[in-house]
N, C-alpha and C positions, 0 to 999 in steps of 0.2 A: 081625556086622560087625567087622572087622577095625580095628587102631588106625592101617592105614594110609588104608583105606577111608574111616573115620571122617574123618580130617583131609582127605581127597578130598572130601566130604560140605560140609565145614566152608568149605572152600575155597572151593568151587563158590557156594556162599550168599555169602560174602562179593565174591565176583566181581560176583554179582546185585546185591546193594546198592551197591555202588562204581557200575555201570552205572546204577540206578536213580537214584542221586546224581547225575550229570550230566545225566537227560534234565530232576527236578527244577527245573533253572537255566532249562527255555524257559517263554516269560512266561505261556501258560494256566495253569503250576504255582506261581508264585509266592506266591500266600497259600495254600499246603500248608507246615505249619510242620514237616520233616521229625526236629526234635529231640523232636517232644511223643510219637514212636512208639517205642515199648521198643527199643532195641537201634540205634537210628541217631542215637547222637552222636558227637563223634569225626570225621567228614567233612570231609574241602578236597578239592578242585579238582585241585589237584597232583597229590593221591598216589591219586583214583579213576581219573584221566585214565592217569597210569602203570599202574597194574594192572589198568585193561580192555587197554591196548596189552599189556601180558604176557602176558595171558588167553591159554588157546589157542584155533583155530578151533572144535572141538566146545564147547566153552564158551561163548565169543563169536563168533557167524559175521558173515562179512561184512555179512549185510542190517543186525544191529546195530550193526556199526560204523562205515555209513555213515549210518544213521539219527541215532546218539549224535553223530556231527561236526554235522549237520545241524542238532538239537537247540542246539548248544555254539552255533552261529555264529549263529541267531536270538537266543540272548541276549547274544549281542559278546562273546564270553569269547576268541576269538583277535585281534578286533578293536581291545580294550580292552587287548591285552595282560594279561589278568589269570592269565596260566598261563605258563609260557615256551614254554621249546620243546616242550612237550607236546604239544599240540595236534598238530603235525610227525609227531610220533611216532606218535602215534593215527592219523594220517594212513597211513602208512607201513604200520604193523601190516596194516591194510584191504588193501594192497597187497603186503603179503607172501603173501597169501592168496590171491593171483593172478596163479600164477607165469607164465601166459601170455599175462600183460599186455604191450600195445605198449613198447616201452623208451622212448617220449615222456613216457609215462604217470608220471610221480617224484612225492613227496610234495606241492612244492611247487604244483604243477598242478591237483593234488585240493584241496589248500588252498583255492586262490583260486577253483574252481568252487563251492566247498561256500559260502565268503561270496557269491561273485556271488549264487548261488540265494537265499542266504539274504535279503539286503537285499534282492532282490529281490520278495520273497516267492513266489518260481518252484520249480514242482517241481524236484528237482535232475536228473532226466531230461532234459532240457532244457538241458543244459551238455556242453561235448564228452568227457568225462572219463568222464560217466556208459557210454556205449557202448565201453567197455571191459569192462563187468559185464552179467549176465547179467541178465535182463528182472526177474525176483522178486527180486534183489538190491537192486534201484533201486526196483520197483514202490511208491509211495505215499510217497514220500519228498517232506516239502513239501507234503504235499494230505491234505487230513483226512479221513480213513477212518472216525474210530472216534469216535460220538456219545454222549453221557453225560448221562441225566436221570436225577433221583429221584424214587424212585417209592415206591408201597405194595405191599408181597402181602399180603393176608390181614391189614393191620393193622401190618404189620410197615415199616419202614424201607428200603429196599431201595437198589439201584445199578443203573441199567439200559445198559449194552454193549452200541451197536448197529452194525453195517457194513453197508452197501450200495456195491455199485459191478459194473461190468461189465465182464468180460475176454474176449480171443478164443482163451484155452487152451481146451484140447480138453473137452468134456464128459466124458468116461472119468476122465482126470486129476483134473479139480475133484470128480468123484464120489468119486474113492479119497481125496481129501484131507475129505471131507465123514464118511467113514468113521471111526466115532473109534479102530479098531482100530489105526489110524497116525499119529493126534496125534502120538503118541511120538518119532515118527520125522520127522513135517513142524514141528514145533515144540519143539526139543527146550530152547529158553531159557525157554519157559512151562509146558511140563510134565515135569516130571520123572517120573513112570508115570503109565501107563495103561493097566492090566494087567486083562483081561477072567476075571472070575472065575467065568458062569456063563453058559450061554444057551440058555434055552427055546426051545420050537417057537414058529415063527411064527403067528401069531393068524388066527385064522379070522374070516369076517365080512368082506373086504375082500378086493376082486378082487385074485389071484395076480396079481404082476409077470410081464414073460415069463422064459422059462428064461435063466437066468444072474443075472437080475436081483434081488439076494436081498430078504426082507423079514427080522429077525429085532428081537429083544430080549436084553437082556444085562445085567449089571452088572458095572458095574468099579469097582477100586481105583484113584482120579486121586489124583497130587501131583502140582500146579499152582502155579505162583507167583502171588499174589493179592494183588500190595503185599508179603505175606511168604507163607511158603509153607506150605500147610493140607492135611488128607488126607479124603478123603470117598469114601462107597462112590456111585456114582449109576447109574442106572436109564437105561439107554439103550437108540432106538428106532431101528432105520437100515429104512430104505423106497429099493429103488430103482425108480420107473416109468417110463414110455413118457417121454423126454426132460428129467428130471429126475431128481433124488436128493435125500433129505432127512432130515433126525435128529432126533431130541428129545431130553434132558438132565433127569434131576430128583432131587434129592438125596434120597436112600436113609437115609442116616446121616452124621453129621458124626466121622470118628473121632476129631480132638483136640477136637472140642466149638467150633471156631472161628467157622461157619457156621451161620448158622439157615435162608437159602434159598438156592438155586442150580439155576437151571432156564434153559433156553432152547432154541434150534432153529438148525441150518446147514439151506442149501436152496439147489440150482442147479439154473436152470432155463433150457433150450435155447431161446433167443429166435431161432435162426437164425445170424446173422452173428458172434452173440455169446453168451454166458452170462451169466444174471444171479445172482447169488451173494448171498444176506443171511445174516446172521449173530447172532445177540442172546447175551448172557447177563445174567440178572439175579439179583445175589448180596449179602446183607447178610448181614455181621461179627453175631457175639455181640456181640463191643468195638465202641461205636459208633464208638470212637477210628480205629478201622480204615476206617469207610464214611466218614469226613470224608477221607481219602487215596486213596480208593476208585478213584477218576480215573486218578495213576498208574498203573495197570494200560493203560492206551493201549499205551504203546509198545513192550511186549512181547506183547500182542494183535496190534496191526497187524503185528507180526514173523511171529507164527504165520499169517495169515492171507496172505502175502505169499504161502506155500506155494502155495498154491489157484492161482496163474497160471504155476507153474510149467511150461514149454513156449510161454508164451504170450507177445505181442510189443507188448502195447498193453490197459490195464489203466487205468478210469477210475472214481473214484467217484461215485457219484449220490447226489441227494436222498432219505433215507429213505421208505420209501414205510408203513415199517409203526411204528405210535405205540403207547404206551399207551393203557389207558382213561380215558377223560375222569376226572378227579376228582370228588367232592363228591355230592351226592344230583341225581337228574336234575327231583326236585323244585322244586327249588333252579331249577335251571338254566332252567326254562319260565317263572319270574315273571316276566321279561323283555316274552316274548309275551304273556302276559297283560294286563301295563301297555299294549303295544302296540293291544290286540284293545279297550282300555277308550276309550281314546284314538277310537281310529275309530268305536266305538260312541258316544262325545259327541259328534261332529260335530255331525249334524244339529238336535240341541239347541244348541252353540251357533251354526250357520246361521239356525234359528229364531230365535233371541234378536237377532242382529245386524240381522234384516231388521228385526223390530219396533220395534226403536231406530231405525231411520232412516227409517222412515216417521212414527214418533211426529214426528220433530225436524223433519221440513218438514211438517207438522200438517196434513197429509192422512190422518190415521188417528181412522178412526169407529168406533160403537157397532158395526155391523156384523163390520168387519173384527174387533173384540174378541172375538164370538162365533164367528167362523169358525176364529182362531189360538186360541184357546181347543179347540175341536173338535181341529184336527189336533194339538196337543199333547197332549191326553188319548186321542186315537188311538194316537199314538206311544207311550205309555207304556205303556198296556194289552197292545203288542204286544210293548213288549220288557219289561215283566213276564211275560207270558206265556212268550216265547222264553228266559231267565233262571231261572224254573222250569223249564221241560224241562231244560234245561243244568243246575240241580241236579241233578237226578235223574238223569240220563247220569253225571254226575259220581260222585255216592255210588257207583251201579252200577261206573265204571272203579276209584273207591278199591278196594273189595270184591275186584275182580278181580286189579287189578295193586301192590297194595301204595302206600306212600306215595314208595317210590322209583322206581315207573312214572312219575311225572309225571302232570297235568293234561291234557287237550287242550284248549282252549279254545274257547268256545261257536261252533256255525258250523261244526266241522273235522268232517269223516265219522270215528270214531275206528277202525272198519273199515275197507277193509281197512289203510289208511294204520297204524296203530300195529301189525301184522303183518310188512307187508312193507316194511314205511319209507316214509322222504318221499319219493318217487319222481313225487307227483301236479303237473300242470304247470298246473293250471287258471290263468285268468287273475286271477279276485280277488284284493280285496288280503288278505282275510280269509283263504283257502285257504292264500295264499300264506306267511300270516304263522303259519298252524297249521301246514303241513307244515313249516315252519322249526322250532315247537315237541315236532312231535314225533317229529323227528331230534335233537334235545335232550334230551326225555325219557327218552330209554332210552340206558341204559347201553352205547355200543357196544363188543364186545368182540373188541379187536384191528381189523384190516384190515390188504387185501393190494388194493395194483393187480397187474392183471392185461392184458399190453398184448396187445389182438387185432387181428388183421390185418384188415382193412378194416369195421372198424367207424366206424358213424355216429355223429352227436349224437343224432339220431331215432330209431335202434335203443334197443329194450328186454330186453337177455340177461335169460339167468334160470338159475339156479344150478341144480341136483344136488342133492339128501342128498350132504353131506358124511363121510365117515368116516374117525375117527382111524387114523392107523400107531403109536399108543401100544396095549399091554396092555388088554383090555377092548374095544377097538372101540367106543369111543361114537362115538353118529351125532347129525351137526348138522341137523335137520333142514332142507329149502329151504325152507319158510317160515317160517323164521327168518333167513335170508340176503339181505341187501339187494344190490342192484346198480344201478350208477349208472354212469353215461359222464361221463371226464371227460379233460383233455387232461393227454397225457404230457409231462415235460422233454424238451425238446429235440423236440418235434414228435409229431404223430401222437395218436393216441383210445388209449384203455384203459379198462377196467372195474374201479371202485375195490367192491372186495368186503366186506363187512363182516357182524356177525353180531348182533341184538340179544336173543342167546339168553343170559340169565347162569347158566345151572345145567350145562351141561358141562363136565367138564374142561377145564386148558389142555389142550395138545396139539396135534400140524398133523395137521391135515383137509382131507383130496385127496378132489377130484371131478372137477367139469366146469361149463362152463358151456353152456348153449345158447340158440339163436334161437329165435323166439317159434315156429315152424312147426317146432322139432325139431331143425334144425340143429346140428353139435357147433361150438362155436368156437373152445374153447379150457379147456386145463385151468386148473382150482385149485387152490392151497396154500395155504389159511389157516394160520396158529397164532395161537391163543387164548390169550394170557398172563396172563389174570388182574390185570395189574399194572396201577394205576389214579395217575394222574398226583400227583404229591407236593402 
């Protein structure tokens, strides 16, 4: 590298952090203490606001520098006066950027839409200003795309980055932007390479896509900006099939040593009217110092993601549909129902006890009645010592089998096929009711994905497919490992919430199908299996 190169290099980083420094000021960032991170002291207002406006467009594009206004005016930084004419200027920059802007269109204009939105807390789409820019420019500006919980992998600390939302760009489009061969090119403020250094034949074991439709594996060389910027070889899996496309991600090596994990999945999937597009990454720092700042990475995420609707005219986020794994032992997690199942098992001992008290008290209770309530309480006990042994010995048997982090069933509950195929059973008792609750509990569920099907019931019962990975190896999830459940979608309408209580597979996304009890196909599936179990 050259020492002009070099200082283009140097530049370009310092651009990033001036950026990053401004979006810091909106209020989710505030207790990020941006001085405790090597290399970010030194920072005002002033002079990051001036030198993103300087930036050039391949450096800083417009989607960031309506986003960074947007950022500024939820935390009053033009409102308050606390910059001068800057903010104007930052204004301006954006709109030099588009040279075939209406001539209404002047800095001041954008100003007062980017506060209106902001006090208001309205996406900035929704201002007249905005339809001067092109639909990915604006797309998600104001509306929170990009969710962040901590999580575990394997013990570890982690940071989990997730998006959901639904656009009406074309399928083809979202598919090549799902490609990571073109990160490069659809994000180029979040990754600096993404340079594919090898790739195998496609894995056998998994029905052929059709022709055009490629399936392969590869590794690349990624620099990524990650809060600050890190280089990692990763393992990547691109799948594309019948009305969908999807990738998986999994760090190979960390070349500067900065990352101990970083794995996750893109996936769009042809709902008809619309596409629905998820997104995850989940990546924990060697330095913890780094995963406590871990957050700011949002707004250069939602940057690159904005790519993905590119062509497209109306772009909305939704409720994440896919979580991590429960935390904690599923052990753990069933004493609840237990206490519950104990509860209902005292009743009728204290009904017994209540009635005898009130018959003693109006002194109508005889030698008689003494030896009959005597009788039916040693009745009762004999039966639930009896049923209480058997329930040990069901019990030891499920320890044996399923470890101590399968969970209990609690006495009463069929522990077949229910601990199999999940709590899926609808019996009326309260008992059934209260163990199928426990042993959706018990087991560790890993991952899930709704799945919205066209005219499905609440009374219908789908049923999954063998699942099988589009990662290296082909592992297969088996279907009776695969729970399915009907449940209602936002915004209207049934879908089928998917999940897996298999914990020995690989993460990875695993495609199959779903069908009706008589055969019927209904609709496909995308699980991915993340491993990642709630902080």
């Amino acid at each position: 590298m050259t020492a002009s190169q070099d200082s283009g290099e140097s530049q370009a980083e310092a651009r990033y952090r001036d950026l990053l420094f401004l979006h810091a000021q909106a209020p989710e960032y505030r207790d990020i203490d941006l001085t405790a991170l090597p290399g970010w002291d030194g920072h005002t207002l002033d002079d990051c606001i001036e030198a993103v406006a300087a930036a050039s467009g391949d450096e800083i594009p417009v989607s960031a520098r309506l986003g960074v206004l947007y950022d500024l005016a939820r935390a009053g930084v033009p409102q308050r006066g606390l910059v001068g004419d800057g903010y104007r200027r930052l204004a301006d920059s954006a709109l030099a950027l588009k040279p075939d802007r209406p001539p209404e269109l002047v800095p001041d204009r954008l100003v007062q839409d980017m506060i209106e939105a902001a006090t208001e807390q309205a996406p900035f789409r929704t201002k007249g200003s905005a339809g001067s820019f092109a639909h990915h420019e604006t797309a998600f500006i104001g509306e929170n795309v990009c969710t962040i919980r901590r999580v575990r992998v394997g013990g570890v600390r982690a940071t989990w980055v997730f998006s959901e939302f639904e656009t009406d760009a074309q399928l083809d489009g979202v598919a090549g932007w799902v490609d990571p061969r073109n990160w490069r090119t659809w994000g180029p403020l979040f990754f600096r390479r993404m340079d594919l250094l090898g790739a195998p034949p496609a894995p056998v074991g998994i029905t052929p896509p059709p022709d055009g439709q490629p399936h392969w594996q590869g590794v690349f060389h990624e620099e990524v900006r990650l809060v600050k910027l890190v280089n990692t070889l990763l393992r990547c899996s691109y799948w594309r099939g019948e009305g969908a496309a999807g990738m998986t991600y999994d760090l190979d090596l960390s070349l500067d040593g900065e990352i101990d994990v970083d794995r996750g999945f893109l996936l769009v999937t042809d709902l008809g009217s619309v596409r629905r597009v998820q997104v995850l990454k989940i990546v924990s720092f060697t330095t913890e110092v780094w995963d406590l700042a871990a957050e700011l990475v949002c707004p250069f995420w939602t940057d690159w993601i904005r790519a993905a609707v590119v062509g497209g005219s109306t772009s909305v986020p939704t409720a994440p549909t896919h979580n991590p794994e429960p935390g904690g032992s599923p052990c753990a997690a069933t004493v609840d129902a237990w206490v519950r199942f104990f509860e209902s098992s005292a009743a009728p001992y204290v009904a017994l006890g209540s009635d005898v008290t009130s018959r003693i008290s109006s002194r109508e209770y005889s030698t008689p009645d003494l030896l009959a309530d005597g009788t039916r309480l040693w009745s009762r006990l004999a039966k639930d010592w009896a049923r209480a042994w058997t329930s040990w010995t069901d019990t030891v048997e499920e320890l044996a089998q399923e470890g101590l982090d399968g969970g209990f069933t609690p006495p009463g509950v069929p522990r077949e096929p229910a601990r199999r195929r999940g709590a899926t059973t609808t019996a009326g008792t309260a008992t059934t009711t209260a163990g199928t609750a426990a042993t959706a509990a018990a087991r560790a569920e890993a991952g899930g994905t709704v799945v919205p099907v066209t005219g499905l019931a609440e009374s219908d019962q789908p049923v999954s497919s063998d699942l099988v990975s589009i990662d290296a190896g082909t592992a297969v999830l088996p279907a009776r490992d695969v729970t399915v459940t009907v449940q209602h979608l936002q915004g209207g309408g049934l879908g089928a919430r998917v999940q897996t209580t298999n914990t020995t597979v690989p993460h990875g996304l695993y495609v199959g199908h779903l069908d009706a009890p008589d055969g019927r196909r209904l609709a496909p599936v995308h699980l991915y299996v993340s491993r990642a179990t709630g902080a």
